[in-house]
gemmi code that builds the backbone of each chain (N, CA, C; Angstrom):
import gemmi

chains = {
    "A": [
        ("UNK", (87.403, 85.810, 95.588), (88.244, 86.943, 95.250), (88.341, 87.889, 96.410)),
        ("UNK", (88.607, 87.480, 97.810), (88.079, 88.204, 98.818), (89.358, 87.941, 99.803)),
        ("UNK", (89.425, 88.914, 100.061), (90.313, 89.015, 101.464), (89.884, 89.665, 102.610)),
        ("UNK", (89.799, 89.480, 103.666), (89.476, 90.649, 104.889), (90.238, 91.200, 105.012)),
        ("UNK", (90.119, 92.406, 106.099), (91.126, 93.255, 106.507), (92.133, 93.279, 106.957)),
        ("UNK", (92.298, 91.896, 108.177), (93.600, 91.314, 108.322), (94.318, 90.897, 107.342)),
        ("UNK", (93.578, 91.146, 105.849), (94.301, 89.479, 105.259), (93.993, 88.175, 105.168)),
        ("UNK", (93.091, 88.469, 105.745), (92.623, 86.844, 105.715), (91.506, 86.729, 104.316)),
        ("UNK", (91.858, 85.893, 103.556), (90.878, 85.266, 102.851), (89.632, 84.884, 103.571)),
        ("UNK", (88.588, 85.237, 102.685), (87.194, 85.380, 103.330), (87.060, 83.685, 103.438)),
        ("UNK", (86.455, 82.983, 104.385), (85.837, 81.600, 104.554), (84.678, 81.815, 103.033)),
        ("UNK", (84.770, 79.758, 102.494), (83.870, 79.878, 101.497), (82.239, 80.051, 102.023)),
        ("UNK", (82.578, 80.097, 103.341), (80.778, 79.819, 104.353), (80.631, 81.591, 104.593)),
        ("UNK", (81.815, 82.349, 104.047), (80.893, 83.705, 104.308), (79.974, 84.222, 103.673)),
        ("UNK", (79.057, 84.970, 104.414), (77.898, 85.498, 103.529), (78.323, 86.537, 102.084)),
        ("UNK", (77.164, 85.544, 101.608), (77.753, 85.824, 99.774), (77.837, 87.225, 100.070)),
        ("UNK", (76.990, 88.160, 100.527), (76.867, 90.110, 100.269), (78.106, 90.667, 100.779)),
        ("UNK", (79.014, 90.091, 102.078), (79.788, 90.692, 103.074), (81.422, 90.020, 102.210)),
        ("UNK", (81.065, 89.075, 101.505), (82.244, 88.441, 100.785), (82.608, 89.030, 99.366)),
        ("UNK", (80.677, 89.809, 98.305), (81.013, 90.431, 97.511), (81.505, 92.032, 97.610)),
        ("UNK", (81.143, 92.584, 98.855), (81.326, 93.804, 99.466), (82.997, 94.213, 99.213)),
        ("UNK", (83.565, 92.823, 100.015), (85.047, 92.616, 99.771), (85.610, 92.657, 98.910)),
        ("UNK", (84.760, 91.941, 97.427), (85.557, 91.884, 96.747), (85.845, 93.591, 95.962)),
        ("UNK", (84.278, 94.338, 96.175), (84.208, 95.118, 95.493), (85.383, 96.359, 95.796)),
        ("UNK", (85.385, 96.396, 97.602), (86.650, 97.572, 97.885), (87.728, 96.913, 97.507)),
        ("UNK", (88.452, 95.881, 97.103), (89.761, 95.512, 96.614), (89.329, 96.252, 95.248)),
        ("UNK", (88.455, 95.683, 94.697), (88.910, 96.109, 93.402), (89.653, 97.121, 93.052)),
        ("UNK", (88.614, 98.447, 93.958), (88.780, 99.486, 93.908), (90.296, 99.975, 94.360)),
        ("UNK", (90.629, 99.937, 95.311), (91.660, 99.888, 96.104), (92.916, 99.591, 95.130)),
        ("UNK", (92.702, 98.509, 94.618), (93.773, 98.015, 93.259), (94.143, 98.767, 92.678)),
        ("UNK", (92.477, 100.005, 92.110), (93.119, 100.695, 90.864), (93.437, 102.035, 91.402)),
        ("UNK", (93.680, 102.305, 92.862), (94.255, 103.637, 93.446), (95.908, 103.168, 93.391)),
        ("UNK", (95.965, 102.046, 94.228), (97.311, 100.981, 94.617), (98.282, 100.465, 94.238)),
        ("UNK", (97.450, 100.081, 93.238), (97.882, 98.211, 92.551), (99.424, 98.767, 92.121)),
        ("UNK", (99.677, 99.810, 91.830), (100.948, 100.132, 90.890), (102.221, 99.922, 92.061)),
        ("UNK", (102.078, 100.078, 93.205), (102.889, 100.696, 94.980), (103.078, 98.769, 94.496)),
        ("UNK", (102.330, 97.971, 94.334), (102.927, 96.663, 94.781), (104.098, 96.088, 93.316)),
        ("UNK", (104.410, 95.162, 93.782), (105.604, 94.552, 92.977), (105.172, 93.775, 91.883)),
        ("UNK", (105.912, 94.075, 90.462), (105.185, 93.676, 89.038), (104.908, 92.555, 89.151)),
        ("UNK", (105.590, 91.199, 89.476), (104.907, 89.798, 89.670), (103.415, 89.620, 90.505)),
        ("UNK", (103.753, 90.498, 91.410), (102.160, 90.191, 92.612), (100.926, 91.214, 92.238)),
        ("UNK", (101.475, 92.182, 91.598), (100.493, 93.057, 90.676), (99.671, 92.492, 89.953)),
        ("UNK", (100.435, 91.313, 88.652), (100.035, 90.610, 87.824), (98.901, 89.513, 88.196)),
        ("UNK", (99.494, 89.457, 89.316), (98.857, 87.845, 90.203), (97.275, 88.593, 90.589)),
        ("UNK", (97.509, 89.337, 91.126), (96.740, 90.090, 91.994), (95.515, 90.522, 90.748)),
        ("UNK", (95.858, 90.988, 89.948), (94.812, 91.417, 88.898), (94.365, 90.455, 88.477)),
        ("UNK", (94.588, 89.542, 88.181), (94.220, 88.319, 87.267), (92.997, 87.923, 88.521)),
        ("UNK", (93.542, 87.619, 89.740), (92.025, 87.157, 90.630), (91.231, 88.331, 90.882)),
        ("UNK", (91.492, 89.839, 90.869), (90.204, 90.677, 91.255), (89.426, 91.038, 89.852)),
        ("UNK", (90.644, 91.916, 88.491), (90.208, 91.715, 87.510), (89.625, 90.726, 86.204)),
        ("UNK", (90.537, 89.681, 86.460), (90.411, 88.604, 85.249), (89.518, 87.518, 86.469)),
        ("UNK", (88.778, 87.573, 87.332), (88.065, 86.757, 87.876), (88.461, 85.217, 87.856)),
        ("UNK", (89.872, 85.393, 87.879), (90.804, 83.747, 87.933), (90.594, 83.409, 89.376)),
        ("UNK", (90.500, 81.876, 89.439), (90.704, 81.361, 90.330), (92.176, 81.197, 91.055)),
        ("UNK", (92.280, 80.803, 92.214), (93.371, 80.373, 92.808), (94.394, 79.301, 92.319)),
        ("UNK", (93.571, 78.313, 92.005), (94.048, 76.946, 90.876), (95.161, 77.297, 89.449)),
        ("UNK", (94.197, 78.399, 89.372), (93.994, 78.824, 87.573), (95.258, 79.997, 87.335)),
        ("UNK", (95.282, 80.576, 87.874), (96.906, 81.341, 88.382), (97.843, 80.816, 88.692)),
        ("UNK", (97.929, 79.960, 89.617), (99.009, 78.374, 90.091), (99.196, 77.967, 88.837)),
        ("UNK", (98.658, 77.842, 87.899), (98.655, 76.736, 86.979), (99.504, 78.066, 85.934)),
        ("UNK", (99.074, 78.894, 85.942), (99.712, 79.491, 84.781), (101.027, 80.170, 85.413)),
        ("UNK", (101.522, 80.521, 86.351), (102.876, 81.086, 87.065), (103.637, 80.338, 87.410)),
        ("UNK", (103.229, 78.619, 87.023), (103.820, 77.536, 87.660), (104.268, 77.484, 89.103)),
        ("UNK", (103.247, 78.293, 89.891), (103.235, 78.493, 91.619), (102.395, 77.295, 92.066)),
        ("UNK", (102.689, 76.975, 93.711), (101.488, 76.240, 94.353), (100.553, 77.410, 94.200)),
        ("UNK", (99.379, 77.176, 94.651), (98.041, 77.474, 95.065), (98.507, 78.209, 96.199)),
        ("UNK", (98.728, 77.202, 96.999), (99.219, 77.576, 98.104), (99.820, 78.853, 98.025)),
        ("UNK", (100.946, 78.978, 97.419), (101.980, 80.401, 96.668), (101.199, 81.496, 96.437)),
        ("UNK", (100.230, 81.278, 95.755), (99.388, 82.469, 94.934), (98.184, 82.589, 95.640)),
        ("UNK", (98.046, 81.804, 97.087), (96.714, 82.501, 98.421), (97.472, 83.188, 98.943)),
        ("UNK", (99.359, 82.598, 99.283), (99.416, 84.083, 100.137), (100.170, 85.203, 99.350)),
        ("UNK", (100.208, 85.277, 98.142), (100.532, 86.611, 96.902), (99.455, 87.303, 97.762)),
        ("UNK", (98.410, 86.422, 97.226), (96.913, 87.525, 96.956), (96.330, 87.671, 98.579)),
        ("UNK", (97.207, 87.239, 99.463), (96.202, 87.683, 100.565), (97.883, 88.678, 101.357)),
        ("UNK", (98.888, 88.813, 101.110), (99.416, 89.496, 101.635), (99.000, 90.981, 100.678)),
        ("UNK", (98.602, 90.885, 99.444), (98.487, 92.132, 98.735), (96.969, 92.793, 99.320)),
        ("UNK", (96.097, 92.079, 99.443), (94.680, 92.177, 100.156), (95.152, 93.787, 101.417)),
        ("UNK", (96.025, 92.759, 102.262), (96.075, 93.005, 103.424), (97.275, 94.575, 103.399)),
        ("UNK", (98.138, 94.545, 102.514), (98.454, 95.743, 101.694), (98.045, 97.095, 101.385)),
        ("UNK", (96.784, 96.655, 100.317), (95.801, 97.198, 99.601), (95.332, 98.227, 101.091)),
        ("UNK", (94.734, 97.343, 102.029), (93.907, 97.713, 102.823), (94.745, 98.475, 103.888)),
        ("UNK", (96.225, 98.252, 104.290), (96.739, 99.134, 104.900), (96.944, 100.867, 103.948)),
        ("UNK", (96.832, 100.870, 103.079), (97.246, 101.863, 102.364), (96.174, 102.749, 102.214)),
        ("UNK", (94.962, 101.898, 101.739), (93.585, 102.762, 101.865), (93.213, 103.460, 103.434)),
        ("UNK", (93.764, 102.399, 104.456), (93.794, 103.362, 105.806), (94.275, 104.656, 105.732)),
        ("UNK", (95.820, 104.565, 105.384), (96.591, 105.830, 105.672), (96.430, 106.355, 104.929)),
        ("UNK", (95.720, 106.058, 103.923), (96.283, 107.582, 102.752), (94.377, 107.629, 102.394)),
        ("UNK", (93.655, 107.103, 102.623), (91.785, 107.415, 102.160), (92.084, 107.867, 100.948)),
        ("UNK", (92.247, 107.534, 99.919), (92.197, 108.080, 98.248), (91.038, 107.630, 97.946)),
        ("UNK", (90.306, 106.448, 98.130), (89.042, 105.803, 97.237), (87.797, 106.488, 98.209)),
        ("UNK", (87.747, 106.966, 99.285), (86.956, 107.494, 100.121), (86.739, 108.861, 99.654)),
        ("UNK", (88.116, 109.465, 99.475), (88.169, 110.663, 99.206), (87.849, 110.908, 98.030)),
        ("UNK", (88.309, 109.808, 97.066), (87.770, 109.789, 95.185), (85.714, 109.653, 95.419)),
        ("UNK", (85.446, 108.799, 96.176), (83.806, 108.655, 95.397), (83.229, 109.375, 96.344)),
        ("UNK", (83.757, 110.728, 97.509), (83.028, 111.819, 97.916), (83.145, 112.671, 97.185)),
        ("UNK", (84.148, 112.769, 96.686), (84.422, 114.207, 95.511), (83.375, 114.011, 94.229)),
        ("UNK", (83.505, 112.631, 94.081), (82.706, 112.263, 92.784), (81.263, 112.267, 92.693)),
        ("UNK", (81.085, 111.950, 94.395), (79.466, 112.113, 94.604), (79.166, 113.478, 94.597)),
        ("UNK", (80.056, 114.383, 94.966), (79.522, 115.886, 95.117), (79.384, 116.329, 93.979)),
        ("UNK", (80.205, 116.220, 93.408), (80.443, 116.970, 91.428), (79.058, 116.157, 91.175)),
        ("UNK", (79.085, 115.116, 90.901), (77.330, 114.723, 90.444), (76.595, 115.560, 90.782)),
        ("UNK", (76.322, 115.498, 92.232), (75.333, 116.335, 92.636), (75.272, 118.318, 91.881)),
        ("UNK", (76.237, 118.488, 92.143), (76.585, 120.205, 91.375), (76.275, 120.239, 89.765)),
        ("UNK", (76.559, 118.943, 88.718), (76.554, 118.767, 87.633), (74.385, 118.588, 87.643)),
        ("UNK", (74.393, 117.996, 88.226), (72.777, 117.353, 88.108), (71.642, 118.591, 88.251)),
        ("UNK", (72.119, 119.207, 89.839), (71.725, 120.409, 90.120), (72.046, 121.479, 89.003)),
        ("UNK", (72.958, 121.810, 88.555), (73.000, 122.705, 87.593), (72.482, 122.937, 86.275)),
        ("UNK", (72.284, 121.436, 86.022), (71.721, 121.120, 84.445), (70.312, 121.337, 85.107)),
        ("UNK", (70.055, 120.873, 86.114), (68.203, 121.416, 86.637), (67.900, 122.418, 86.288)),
        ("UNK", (68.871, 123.434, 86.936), (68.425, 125.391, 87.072), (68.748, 125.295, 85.685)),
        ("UNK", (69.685, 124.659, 84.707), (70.092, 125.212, 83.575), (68.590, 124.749, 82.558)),
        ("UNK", (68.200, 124.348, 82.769), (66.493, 123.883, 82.096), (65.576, 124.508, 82.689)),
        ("UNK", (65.734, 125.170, 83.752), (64.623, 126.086, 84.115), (64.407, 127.670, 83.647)),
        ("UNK", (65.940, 127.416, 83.466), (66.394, 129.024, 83.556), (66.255, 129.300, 81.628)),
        ("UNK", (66.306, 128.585, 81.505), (66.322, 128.563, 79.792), (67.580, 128.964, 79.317)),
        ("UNK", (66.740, 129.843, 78.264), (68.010, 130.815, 77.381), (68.546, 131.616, 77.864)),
        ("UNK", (68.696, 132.296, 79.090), (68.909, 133.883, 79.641), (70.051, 133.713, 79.767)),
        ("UNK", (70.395, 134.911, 80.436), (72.415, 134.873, 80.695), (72.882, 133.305, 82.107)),
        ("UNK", (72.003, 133.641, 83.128), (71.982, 133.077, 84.394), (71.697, 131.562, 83.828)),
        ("UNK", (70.804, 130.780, 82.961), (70.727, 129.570, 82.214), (72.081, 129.215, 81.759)),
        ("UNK", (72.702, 130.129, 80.734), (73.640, 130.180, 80.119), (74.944, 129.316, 80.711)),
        ("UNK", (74.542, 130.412, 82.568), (76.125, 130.039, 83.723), (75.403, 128.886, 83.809)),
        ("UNK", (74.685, 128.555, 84.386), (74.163, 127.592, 84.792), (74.573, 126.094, 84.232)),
        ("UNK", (74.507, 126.354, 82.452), (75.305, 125.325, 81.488), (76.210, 124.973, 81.963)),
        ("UNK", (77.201, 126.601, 81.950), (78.846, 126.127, 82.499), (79.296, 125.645, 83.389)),
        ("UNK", (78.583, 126.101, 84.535), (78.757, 125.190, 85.577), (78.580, 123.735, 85.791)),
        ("UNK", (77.471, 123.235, 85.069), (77.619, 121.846, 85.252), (78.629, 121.359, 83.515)),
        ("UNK", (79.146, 121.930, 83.416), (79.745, 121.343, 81.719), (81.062, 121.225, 82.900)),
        ("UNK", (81.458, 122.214, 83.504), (82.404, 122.333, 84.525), (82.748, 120.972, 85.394)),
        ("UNK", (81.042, 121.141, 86.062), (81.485, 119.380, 87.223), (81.541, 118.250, 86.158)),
        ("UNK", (80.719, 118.202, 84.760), (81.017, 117.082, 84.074), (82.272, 116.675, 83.543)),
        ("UNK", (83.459, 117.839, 83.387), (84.491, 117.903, 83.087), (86.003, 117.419, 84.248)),
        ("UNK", (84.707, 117.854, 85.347), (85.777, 117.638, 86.985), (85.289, 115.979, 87.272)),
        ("UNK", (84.006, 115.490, 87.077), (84.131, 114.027, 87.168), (84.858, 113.661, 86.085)),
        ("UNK", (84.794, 113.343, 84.564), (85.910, 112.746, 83.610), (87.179, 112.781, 84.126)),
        ("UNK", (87.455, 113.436, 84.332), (89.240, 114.232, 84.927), (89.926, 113.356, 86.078)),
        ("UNK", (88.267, 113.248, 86.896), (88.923, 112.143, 88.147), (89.547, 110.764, 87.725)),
        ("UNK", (88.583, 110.243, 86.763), (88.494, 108.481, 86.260), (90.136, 108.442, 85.331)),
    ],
    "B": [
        ("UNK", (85.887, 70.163, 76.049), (86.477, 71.869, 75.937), (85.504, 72.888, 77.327)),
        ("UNK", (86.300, 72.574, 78.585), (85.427, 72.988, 79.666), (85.329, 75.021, 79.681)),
        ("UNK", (83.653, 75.097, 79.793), (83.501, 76.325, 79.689), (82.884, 77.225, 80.811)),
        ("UNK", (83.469, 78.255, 81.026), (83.408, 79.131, 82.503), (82.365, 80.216, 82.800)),
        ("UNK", (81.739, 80.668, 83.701), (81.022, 81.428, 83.473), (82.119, 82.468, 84.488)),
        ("UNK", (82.456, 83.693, 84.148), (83.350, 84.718, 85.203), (82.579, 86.046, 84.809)),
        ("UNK", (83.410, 86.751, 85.773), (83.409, 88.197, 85.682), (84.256, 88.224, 84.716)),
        ("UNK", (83.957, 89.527, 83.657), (85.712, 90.458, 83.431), (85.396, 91.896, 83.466)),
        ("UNK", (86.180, 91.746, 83.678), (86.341, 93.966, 84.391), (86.093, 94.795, 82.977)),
        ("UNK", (85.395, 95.740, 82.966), (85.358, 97.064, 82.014), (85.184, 97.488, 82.678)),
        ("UNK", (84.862, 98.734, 82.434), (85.065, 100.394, 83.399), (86.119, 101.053, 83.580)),
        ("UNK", (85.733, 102.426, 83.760), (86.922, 102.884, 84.119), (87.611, 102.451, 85.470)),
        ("UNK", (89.113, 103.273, 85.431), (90.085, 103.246, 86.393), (89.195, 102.691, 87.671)),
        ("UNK", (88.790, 103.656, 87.996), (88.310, 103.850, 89.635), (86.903, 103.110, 89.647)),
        ("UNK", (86.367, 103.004, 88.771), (85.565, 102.270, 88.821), (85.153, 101.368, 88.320)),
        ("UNK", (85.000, 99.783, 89.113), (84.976, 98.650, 88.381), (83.129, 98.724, 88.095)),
        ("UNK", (83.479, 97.634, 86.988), (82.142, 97.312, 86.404), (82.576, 95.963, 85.452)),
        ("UNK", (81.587, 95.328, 85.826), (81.892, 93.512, 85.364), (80.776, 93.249, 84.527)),
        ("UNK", (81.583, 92.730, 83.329), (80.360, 91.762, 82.467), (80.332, 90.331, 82.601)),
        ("UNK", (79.102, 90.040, 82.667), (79.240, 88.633, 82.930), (79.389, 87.480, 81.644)),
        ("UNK", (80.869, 86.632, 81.595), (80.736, 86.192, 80.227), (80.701, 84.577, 80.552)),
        ("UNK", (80.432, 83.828, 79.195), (81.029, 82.542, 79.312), (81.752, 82.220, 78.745)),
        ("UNK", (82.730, 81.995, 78.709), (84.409, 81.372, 78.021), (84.923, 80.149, 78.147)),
        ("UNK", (85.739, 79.797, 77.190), (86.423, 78.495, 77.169), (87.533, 78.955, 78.871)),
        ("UNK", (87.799, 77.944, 79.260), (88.232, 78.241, 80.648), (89.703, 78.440, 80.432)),
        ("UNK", (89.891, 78.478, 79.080), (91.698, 78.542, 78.784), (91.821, 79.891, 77.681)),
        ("UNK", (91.019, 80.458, 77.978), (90.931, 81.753, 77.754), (90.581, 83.024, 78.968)),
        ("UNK", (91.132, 83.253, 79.601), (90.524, 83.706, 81.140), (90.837, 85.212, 80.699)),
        ("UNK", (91.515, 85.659, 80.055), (91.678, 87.280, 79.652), (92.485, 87.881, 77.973)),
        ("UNK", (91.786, 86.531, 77.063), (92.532, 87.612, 76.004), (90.884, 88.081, 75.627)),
        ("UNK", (90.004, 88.129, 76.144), (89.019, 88.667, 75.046), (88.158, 88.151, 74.318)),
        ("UNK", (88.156, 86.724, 74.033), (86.917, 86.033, 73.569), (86.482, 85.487, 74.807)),
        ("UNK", (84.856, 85.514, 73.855), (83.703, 84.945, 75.054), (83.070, 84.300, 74.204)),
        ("UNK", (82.010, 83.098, 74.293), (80.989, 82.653, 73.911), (79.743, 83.189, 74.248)),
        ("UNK", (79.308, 84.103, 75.368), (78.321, 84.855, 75.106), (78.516, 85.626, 76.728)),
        ("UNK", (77.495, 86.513, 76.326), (77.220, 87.353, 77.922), (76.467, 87.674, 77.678)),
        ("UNK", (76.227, 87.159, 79.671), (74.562, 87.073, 79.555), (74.308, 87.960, 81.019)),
        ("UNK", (75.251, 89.126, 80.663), (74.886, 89.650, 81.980), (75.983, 90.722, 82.687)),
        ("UNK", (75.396, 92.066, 83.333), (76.623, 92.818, 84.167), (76.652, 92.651, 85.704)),
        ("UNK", (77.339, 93.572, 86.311), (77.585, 93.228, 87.717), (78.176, 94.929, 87.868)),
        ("UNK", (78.006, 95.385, 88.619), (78.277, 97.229, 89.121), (78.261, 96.809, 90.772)),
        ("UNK", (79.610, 96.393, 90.817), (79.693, 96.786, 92.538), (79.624, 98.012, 93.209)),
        ("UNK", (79.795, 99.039, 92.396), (80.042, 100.569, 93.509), (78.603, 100.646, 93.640)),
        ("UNK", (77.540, 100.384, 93.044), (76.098, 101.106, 93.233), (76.118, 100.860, 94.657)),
        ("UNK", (75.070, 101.187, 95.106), (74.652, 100.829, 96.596), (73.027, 100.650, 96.618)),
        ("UNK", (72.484, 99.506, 96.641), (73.157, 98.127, 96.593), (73.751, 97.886, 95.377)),
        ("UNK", (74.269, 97.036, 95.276), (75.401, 96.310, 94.008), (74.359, 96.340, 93.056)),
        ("UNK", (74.503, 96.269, 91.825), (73.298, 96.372, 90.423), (73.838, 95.436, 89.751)),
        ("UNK", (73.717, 93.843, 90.137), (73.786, 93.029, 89.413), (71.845, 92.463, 88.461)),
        ("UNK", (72.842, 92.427, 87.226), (71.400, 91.954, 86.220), (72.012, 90.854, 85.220)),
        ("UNK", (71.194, 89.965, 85.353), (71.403, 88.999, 84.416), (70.574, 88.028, 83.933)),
        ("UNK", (70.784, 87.369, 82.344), (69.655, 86.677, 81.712), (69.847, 85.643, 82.293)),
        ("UNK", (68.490, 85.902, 83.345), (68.379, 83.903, 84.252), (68.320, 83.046, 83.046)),
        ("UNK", (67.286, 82.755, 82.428), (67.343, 81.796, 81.358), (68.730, 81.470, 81.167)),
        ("UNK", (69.060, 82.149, 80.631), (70.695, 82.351, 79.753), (71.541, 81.637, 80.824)),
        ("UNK", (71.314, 81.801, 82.292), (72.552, 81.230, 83.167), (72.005, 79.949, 83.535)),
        ("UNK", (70.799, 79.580, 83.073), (70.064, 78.654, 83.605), (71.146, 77.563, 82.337)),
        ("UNK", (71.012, 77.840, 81.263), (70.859, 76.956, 80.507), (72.541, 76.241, 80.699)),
        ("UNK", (73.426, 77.533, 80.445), (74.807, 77.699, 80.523), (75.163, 76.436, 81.524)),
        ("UNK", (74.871, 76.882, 82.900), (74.819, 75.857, 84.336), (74.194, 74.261, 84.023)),
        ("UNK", (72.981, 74.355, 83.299), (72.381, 73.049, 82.668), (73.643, 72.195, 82.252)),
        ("UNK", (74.237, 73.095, 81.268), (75.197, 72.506, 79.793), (76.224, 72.283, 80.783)),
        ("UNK", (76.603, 72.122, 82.003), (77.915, 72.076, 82.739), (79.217, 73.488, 82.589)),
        ("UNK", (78.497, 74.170, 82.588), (79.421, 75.673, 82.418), (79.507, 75.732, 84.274)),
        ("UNK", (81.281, 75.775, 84.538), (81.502, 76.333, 85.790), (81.398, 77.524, 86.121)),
        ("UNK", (80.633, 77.909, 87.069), (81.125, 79.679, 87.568), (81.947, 80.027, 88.616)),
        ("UNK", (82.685, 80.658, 88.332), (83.599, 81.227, 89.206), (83.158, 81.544, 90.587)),
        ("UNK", (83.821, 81.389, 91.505), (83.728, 81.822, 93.067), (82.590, 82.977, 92.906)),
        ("UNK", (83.136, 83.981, 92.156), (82.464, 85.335, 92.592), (80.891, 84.872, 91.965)),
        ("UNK", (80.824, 84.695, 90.522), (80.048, 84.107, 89.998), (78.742, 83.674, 90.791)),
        ("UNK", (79.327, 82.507, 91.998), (78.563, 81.525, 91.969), (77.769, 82.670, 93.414)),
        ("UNK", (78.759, 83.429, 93.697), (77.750, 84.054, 94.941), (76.865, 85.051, 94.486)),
        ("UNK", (77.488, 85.777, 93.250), (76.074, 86.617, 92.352), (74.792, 86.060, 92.076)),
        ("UNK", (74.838, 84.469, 91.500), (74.053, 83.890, 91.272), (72.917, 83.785, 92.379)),
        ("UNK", (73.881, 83.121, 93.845), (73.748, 82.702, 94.857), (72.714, 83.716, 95.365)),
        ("UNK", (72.872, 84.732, 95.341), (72.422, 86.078, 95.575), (71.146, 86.313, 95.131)),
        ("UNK", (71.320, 86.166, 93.923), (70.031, 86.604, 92.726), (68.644, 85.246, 93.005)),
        ("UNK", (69.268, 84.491, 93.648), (68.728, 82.773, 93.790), (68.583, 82.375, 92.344)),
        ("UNK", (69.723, 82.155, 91.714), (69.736, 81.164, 90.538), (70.451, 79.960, 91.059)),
        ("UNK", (69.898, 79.090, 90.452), (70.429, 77.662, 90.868), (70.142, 76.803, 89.321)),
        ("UNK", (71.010, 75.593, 89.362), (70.983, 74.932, 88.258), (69.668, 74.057, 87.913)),
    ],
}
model = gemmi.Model(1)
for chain_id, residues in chains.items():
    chain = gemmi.Chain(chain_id)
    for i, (resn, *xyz) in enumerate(residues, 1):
        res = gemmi.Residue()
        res.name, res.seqid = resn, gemmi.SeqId(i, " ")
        for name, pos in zip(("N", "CA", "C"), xyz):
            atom = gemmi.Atom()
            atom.name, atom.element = name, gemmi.Element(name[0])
            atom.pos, atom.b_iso = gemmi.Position(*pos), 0.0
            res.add_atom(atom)
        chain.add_residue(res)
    model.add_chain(chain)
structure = gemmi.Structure()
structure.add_model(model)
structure.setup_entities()
């Protein structure tokens, strides 16, 4: 389920971690993306990152070669990955997301230290706040 | 009636998260499974794959194929048939 950055479909001799790595930023990438590409190669395209279809197994159901549906899924790869260059949305999505954690986590801390008082109280809101600003992102 | 071992996606939008199922192989996305025996969380760092070895042991025994991705999770975890 892997493409490199050129586009190229990962070799089956690549290392399993650097091949699942791949698969994992497409995924992602898909669900910033996937909509910018065209409804047939969208379809195609989900079925091998989401529905964990094979190459065969898509051919077989679009009545495409194989052949047809490596280069769907490796011109969309190579797509995917120009777009995440220029525009950083998934970079920019799981820094924002890592920070709000951090503000939500931190806050519910002081908000258990601080107890009942007024300053506890903010303390709630503030992280009810970042828990509300991560949901919002997804 | 050949049966698959794959990923399928839950999670939200932005973030994938895979259960690991086994299915008839002509069912690849409406939703039935014969069992799962296992998730997969690529965003963690490292990846937080967990799964019932037994369970994939036996599956792989019985001639259950796994998928590409599958077979490198496994590959990973060092399960073998």
């Amino acid at each position: 389920m892997s493409t490199g950055k050129d586009g190229k479909i990962c070799s089956k001799k690549a290392d399993a971690k650097d091949w699942l790595q791949e698969a994992a930023h497409l995924s992602v990438y898909f669900s910033f993306y996937g909509e910018l590409l065209g409804e047939k190669t969208k379809r195609i395209f989900e079925d091998y990152v989401a529905n964990d279809m094979s190459l065969a197994e898509i051919a077989r159901e679009y009545g495409l070669s194989r052949q047809g549906v490596y280069d769907v899924v490796k011109r969309c790869g190579a797509k995917l990955y120009e777009y995440e260059e220029s525009l950083h949305l998934a970079e920019r999505f799981s820094k924002v997301e890592e920070q709000a954690e951090r503000i939500r986590s931190e806050a519910a801390e002081l908000a258990g230290a601080l107890g009942d008082s007024p300053e506890g109280e903010s303390a709630t809101r503030i992280a009810r706040s970042a828990e509300e600003l991560i949901s919002s992102l997804q | 009636m050949a049966v698959k071992i794959r990923l399928r996606r839950m999670g939200q939008k932005h973030a994938p998260f895979y259960r690991v199922i086994v299915a008839d192989e002509r069912s690849p996305r409406d939703g039935r499974f014969i069992d799962e025996i296992g998730t997969y969380d690529p965003t963690k760092e490292p990846m937080a794959f967990r799964v019932d070895e037994e369970a994939a042991k036996k599956w792989l025994a019985n001639g259950a194929q796994p998928t590409e991705t599958v077979a490198r999770l496994f590959k990973q975890a060092g399960i073998q048939k």
